[in-house]
N, C-alpha and C positions, 0 to 999 in steps of 0.2 A: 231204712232212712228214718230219722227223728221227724217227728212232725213238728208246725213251726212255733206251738204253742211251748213245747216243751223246750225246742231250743233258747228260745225267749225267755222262760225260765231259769234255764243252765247258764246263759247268758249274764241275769243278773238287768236284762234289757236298758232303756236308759234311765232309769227310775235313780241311780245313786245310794241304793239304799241295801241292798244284798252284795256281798263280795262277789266280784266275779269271779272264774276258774285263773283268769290269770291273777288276781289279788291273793289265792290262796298256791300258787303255783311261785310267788315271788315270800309266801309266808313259809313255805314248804311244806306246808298242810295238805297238797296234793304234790305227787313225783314227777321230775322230768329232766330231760337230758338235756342240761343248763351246757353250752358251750361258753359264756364270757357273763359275766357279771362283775358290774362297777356300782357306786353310789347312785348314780342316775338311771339304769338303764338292767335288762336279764335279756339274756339272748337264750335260745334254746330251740330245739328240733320241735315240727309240728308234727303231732300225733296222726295225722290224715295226710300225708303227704301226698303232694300233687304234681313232684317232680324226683329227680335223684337225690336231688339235696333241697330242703324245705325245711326254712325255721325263720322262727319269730323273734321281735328288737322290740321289744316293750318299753314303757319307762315306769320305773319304780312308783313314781306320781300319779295314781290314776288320773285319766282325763278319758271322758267317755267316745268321742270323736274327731274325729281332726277337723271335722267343720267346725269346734268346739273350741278350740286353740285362740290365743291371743298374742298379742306381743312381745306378753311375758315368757310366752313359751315359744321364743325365737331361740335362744342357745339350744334347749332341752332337743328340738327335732333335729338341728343340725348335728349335736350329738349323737341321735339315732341312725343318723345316717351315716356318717362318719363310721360308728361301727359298723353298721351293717357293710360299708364294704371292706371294712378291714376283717369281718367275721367271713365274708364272701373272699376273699381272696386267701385267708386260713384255710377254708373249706374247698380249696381247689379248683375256682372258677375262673379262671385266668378268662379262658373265652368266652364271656361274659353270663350275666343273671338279670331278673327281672324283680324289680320294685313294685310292690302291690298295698296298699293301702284302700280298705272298704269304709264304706262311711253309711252309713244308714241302712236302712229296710231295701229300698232301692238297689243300694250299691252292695249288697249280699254283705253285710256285718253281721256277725253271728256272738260274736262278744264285744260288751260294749266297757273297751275299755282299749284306747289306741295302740295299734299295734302294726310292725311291715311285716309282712311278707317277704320273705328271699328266695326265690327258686329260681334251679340252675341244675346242670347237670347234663341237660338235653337242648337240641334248638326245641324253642317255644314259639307256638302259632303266633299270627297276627292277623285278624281282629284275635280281644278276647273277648269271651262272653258270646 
């Protein structure tokens, strides 16, 4: 397990000032298994998956969290979402997936730069966390 100073680090934390893994993951400077890519938005598989199928809906725009977001960035999430389930039903989830969205220290973000979660695959608990 990383410890939390270093994930903060890798992270890029909220500071604005170091690319995060996903800025260099949308620059190509690190590799990954890109499923859909438009102007706005990179979708791709998570490295840690925590389901059958697990992958991430970024937007090209950094924004570091969704408690961060404003009004201007009303089309850009409905976007995001909009893929993520036409990337979700690509991906074979007819019977449904879960929508995850972390937002700070609190809410377990480990990269600070918005992103969903899609996982599917299996039935998934409820509570989470």
């Amino acid at each position: 397990m990383v410890d939390s100073a270093h994930r903060a680090a890798a992270a890029g934390e909220d500071k604005g000032g170091e690319p995060t893994i996903f800025s260099k993951i949308i620059a190509r400077s690190v590799p990954a298994t890109i499923l859909y890519e438009d102007e706005k938005c990179l979708v791709f598989r998570d490295v840690a998956p925590q389901a059958p199928v697990h992958f991430l809906v970024i937007p090209k725009r950094p924004i570091p969290r969704i408690s961060r977001v404003g009004p201007q960035d009303t089309e850009l999430l409905g976007h995001l979402l909009v893929v993520a389930a036409r990337t979700a039903q690509a991906e074979g989830l007819a019977d449904g997936y879960r929508l995850v969205i972390n937002d700070g220290k609190h809410g377990a973000q480990s990269v600070y730069h918005l992103h969903v979660h899609v996982l599917g695959g299996r039935q998934l608990g409820w509570p989470p966390g």
